[in-house]
C-alpha positions as CSV (number, residue, x, y, z in Angstrom):
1,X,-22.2,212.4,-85.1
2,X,-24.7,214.8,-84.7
3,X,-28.1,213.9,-82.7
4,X,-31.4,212.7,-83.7
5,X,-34.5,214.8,-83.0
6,X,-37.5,213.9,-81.3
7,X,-39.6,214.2,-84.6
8,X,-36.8,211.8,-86.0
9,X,-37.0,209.3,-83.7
10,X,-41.1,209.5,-83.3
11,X,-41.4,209.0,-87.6
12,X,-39.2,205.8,-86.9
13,X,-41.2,204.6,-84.4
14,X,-44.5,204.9,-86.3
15,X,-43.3,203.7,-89.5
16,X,-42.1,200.7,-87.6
17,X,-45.8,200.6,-85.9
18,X,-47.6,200.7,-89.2
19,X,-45.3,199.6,-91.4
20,X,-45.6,201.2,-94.2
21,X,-44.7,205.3,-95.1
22,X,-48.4,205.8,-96.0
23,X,-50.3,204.5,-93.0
24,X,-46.9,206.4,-90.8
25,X,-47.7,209.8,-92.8
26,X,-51.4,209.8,-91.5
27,X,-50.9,208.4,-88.4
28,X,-48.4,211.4,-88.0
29,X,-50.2,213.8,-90.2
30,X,-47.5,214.7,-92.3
31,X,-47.2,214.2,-96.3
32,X,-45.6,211.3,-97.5
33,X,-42.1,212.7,-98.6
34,X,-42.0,214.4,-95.0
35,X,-41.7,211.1,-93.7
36,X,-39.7,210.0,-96.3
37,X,-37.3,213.0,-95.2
38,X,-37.4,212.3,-92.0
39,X,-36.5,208.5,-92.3
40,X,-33.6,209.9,-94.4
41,X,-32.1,212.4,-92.4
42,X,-32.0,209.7,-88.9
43,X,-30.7,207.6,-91.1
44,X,-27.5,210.0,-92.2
45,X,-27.0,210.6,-88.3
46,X,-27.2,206.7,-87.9
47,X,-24.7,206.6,-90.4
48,X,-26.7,203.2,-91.9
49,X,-29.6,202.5,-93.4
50,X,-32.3,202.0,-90.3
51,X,-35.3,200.4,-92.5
52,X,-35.2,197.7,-95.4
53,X,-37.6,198.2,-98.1
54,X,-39.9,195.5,-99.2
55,X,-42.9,194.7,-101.5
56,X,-45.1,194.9,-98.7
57,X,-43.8,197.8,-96.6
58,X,-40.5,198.5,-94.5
59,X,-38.8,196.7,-92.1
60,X,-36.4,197.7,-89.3
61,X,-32.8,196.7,-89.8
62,X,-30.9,195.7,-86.8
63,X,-29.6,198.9,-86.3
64,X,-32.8,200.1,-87.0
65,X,-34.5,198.3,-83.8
66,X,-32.2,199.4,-81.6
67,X,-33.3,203.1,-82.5
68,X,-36.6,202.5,-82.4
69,X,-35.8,200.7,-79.0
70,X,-34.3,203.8,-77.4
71,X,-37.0,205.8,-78.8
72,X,-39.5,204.4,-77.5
73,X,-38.1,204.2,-73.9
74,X,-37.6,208.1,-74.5
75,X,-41.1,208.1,-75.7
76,X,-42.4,206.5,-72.1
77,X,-39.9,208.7,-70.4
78,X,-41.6,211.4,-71.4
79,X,-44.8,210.2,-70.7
80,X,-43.5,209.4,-67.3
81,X,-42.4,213.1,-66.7
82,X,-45.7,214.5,-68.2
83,X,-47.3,212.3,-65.4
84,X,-45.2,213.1,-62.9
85,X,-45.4,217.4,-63.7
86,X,-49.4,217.0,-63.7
87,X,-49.8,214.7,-60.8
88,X,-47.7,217.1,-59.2
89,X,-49.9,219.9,-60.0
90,X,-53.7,218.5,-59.7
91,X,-52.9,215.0,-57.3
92,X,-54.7,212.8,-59.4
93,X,-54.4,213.2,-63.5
94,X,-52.0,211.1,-65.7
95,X,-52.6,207.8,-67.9
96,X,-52.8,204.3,-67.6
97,X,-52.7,201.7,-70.4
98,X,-53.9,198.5,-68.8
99,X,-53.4,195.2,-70.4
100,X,-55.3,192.0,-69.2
101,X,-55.2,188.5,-70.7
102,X,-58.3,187.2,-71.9
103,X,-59.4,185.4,-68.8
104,X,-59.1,189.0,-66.8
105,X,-61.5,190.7,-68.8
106,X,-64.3,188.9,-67.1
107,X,-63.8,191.7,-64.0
108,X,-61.1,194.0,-65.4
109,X,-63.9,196.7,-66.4
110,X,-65.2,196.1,-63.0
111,X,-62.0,197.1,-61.4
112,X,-61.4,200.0,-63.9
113,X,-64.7,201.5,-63.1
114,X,-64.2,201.6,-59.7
115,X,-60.7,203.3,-59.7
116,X,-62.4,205.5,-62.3
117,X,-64.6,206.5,-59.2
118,X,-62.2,207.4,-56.9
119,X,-59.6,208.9,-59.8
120,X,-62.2,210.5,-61.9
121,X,-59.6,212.2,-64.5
122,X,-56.9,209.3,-65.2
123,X,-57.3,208.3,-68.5
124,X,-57.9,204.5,-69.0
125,X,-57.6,202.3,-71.9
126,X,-57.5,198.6,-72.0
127,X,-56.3,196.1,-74.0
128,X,-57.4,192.3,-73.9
129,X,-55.9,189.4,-75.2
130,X,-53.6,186.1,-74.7
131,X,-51.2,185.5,-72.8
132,X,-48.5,186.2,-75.6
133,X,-49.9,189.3,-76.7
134,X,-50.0,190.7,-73.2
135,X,-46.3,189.9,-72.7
136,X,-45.6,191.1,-76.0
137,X,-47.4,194.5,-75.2
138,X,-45.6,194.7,-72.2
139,X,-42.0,194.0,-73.9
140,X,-43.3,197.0,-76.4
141,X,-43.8,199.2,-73.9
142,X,-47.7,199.3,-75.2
143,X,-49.5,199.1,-71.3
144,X,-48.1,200.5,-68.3
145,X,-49.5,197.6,-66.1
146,X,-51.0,194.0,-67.0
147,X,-53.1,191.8,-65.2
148,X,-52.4,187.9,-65.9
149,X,-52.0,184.6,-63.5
150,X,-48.2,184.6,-63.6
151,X,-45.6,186.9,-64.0
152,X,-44.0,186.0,-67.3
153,X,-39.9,185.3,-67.7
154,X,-39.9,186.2,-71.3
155,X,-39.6,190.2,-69.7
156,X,-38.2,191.5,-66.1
157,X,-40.8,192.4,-64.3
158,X,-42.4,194.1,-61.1
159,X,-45.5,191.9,-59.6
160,X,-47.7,192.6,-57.1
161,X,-50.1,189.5,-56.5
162,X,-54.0,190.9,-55.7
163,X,-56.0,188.0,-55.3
164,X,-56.7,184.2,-55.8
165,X,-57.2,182.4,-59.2
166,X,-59.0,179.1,-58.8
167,X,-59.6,176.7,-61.8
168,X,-62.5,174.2,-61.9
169,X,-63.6,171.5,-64.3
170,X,-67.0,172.9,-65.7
171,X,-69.3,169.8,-68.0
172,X,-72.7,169.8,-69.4
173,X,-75.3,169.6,-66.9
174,X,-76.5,166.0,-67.9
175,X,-72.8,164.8,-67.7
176,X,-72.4,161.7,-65.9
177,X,-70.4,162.9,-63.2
178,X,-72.3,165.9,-62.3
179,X,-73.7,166.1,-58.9
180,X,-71.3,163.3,-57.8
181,X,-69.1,164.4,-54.4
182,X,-65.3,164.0,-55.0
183,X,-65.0,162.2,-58.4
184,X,-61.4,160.7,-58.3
185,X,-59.2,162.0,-60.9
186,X,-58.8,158.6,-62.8
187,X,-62.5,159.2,-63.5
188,X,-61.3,161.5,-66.3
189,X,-59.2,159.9,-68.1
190,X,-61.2,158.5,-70.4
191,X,-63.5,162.0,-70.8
192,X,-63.0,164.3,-73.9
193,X,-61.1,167.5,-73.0
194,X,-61.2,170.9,-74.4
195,X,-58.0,172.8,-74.3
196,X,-56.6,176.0,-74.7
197,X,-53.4,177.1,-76.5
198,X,-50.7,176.0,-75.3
199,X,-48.6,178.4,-73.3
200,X,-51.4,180.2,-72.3
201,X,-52.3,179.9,-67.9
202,X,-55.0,177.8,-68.5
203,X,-53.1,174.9,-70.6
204,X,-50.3,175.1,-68.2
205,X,-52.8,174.5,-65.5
206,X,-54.5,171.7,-67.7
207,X,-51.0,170.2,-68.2
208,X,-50.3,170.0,-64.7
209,X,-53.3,168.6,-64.1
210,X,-53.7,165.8,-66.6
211,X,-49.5,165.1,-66.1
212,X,-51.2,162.7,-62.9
213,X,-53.2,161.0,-65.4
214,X,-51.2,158.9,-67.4
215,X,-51.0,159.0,-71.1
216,X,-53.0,162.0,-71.2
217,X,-50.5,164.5,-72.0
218,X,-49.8,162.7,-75.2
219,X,-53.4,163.5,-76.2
220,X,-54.5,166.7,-74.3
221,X,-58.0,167.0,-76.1
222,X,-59.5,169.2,-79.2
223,X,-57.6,173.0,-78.9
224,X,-59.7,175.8,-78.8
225,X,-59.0,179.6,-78.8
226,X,-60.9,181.5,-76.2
227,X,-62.8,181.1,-73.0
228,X,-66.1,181.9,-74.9
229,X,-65.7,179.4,-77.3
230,X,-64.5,176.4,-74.7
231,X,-67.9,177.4,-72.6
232,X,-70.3,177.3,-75.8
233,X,-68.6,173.7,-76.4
234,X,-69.2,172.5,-73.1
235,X,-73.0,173.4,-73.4
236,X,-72.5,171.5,-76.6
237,X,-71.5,168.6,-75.2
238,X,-68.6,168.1,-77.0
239,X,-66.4,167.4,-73.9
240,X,-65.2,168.2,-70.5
241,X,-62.7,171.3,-69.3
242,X,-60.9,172.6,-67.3
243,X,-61.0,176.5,-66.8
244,X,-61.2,179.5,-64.2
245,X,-63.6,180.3,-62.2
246,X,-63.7,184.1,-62.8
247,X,-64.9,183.2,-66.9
248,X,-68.0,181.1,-65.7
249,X,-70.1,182.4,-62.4
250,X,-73.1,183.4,-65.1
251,X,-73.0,180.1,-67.0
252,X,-72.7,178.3,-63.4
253,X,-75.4,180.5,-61.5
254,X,-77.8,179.9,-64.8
255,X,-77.1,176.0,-64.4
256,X,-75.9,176.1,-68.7
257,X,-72.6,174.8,-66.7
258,X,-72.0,172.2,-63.6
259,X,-69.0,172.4,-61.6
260,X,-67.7,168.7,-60.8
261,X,-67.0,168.1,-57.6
262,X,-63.4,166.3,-57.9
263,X,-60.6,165.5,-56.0
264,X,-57.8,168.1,-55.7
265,X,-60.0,171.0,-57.1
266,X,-59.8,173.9,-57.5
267,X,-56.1,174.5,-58.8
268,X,-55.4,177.8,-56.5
269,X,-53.0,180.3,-58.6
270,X,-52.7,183.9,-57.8
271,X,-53.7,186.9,-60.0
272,X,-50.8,189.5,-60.7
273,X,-50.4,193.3,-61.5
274,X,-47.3,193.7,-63.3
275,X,-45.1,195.8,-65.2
276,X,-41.8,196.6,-66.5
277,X,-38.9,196.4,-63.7
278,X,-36.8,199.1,-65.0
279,X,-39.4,201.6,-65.2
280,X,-40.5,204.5,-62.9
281,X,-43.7,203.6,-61.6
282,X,-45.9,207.4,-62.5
283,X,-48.1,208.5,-59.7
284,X,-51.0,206.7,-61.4
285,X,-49.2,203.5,-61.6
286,X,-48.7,203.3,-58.0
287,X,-52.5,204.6,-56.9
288,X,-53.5,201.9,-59.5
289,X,-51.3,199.5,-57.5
290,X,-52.6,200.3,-54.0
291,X,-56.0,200.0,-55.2
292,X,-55.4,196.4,-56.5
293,X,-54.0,195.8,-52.9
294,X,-56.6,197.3,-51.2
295,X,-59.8,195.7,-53.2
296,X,-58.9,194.0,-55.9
297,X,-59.8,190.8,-54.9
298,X,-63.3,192.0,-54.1
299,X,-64.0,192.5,-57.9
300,X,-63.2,188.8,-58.6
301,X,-66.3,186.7,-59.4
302,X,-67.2,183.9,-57.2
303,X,-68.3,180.5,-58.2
304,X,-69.5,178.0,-55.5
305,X,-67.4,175.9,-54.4
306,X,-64.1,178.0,-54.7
C-alpha cells in the first residue's frame, strides 16, 4: 500500500470539518477539483471509499473516521513538536487552545490575561460553551486544556483541580425567604425552580440537591439554557435557582439577586484543568498548568457567604 501525504490527510480532515468540498477548498485555498483530487488519491491508498456523498455535503465512512482520526493526532503531534522546537529556542512561545464551559467564562479571560502577562507571546484562544461541547472539543482534539467542574468519563483525561466551586440558591430580592438565616430545605419544595440542561454541572448539582426533597425530581422546574438567561428569570420573578457563585457576584453585590441563607449551602465542587491523557503536555501546557496551581483560585469571584 503506498502512504498517504500530509496534504492527503489535512484535505480529509477539513472536508470532514466543513463538510462540504466547497467550504474545504477555501478553507484550504485550493480549487475545487484539487480537493476533489486529493480526496481521490487517499482514497486509492485507503483502498475504499473514505467519504459518502450526500445531498447536503459529504460524510465520513467508517473507514473514513479512522483516517481522519489518525490525522488529526498527527496534526496535534505536530503542533506539539512545533511547540516543543520553539519553546526550546525562545522559553516561552507556543499555543494554547483553551476551552471553558459556560459557567468558567465568568473569570476565564481574567485568568488568560494574566498568564498573558507573564507569557507575553503564547498565543491564546478560547472557546466557551456547555458542558457537552467542551467534552466534545476535547474528544476532537479542538483545545489543548478545558476548564469545567468535573472531569468528564465520556474521554480519558489528565486533571489538575485549581480551586473551589460553590453553588448557592440565588431568588428575587422580595422573595419570601430572603434575609431569613438557615431556611430548611423542606422550605423549597413547594418553590418554582429554574433548571439547566440536564447533564450539564449545574443540573447534576440541582439533582443532587432536590433528590432530598421528595417528589421533586419528578418535576425539576422550567429548563433553561444559559446562566444569563436563568439570572434575568430570577429578577423576573419567575422562580427560584440554584447556580454558582462565580456567574452571580455583580447581580449579588448590585442587590438584582439575594443569596438564601439555607441549610446545607453552598454545594462545594472543585474547578478542574483538564486535558487529554495520552497527550504530551507542550511547554505551554505545563506553564499554563503551574499557573492554575499557583493562582488560579485567586481569579475566582467571590460572593458572600461562600
Amino acid at each position: 500500500m503506498s502512504e498517504f501525504t500530509l496534504r492527503q490527510l489535512r484535505t480529509l480532515v477539513a472536508v470532514h470539518r466543513t463538510g462540504k468540498i466547497i467550504s474545504a477548498s477555501r478553507e484550504l485555498g485550493l480549487t475545487q477539483p484539487a480537493v476533489s483530487l486529493q480526496i481521490k488519491e487517499a482514497e486509492s491508498v485507503a483502498g475504499t471509499a473514505l467519504f459518502d456523498r450526500t445531498s447536503t455535503g459529504v460524510r465520513p465512512t467508517a473507514a473514513g473516521r479512522a483516517v481522519i482520526e489518525a490525522a488529526l493526532a498527527i496534526e496535534e503531534r505536530l503542533r506539539v513538536l512545533n511547540d516543543e522546537v520553539r519553546a526550546l529556542s525562545s522559553g516561552r512561545k507556543g499555543q494554547l487552545r483553551l476551552g471553558v464551559v459556560s459557567t468558567a467564562k465568568y473569570f476565564a479571560p481574567s485568568i488568560m490575561a494574566a498568564f498573558k502577562r507573564e507569557f507575553i507571546d503564547v498565543e491564546m484562544t478560547l472557546f466557551v460553551g456547555n458542558r457537552a461541547e467542551i467534552i466534545n472539543s476535547l474528544r476532537d482534539r479542538m483545545v489543548d486544556v478545558a476548564l469545567m467542574g468535573r472531569p468528564p468519563r465520556e474521554v480519558t483525561v489528565r486533571s489538575v483541580m485549581f480551586g473551589t466551586h460553590p453553588f448557592l440558591i440565588i431568588a428575587p430580592p422580595d422573595h419570601r425567604l430572603a434575609g431569613l438565616k438557615a431556611v430548611p430545605k423542606e422550605q423549597l419544595a413547594a418553590e418554582s425552580f429554574l433548571v439547566r440542561e440536564p447533564g450539564s454541572g449545574t443540573r447534576m448539582a440541582l439533582d443532587m440537591f432536590l433528590s432530598e426533597l421528595p417528589g421533586r425530581l419528578d418535576t425539576p422546574g422550567l429548563e433553561m439554557g444559559s446562566n444569563e438567561t436563568i439570572k434575568q428569570a430570577v429578577m423576573a420573578g419567575l422562580g427560584i435557582a440554584l447556580i454558582s457563585a462565580h456567574t452571580i457576584a455583580l447581580e449579588v453585590e448590585q442587590k438584582r439577586l439575594a443569596v438564601l441563607d439555607v441549610e446545607g449551602m453552598p454545594i462545594w465542587r472543585q474547578w478542574f484543568s483538564v486535558s487529554r491523557a495520552e497527550r504530551t503536555l507542550t511547554p505551554v501546557m505545563k506553564a499554563f498548568e503551574d499557573f492554575l496551581l499557583a493562582r488560579g483560585a485567586a481569579f475566582l469571584p467571590r460572593v458572600e457567604g461562600t
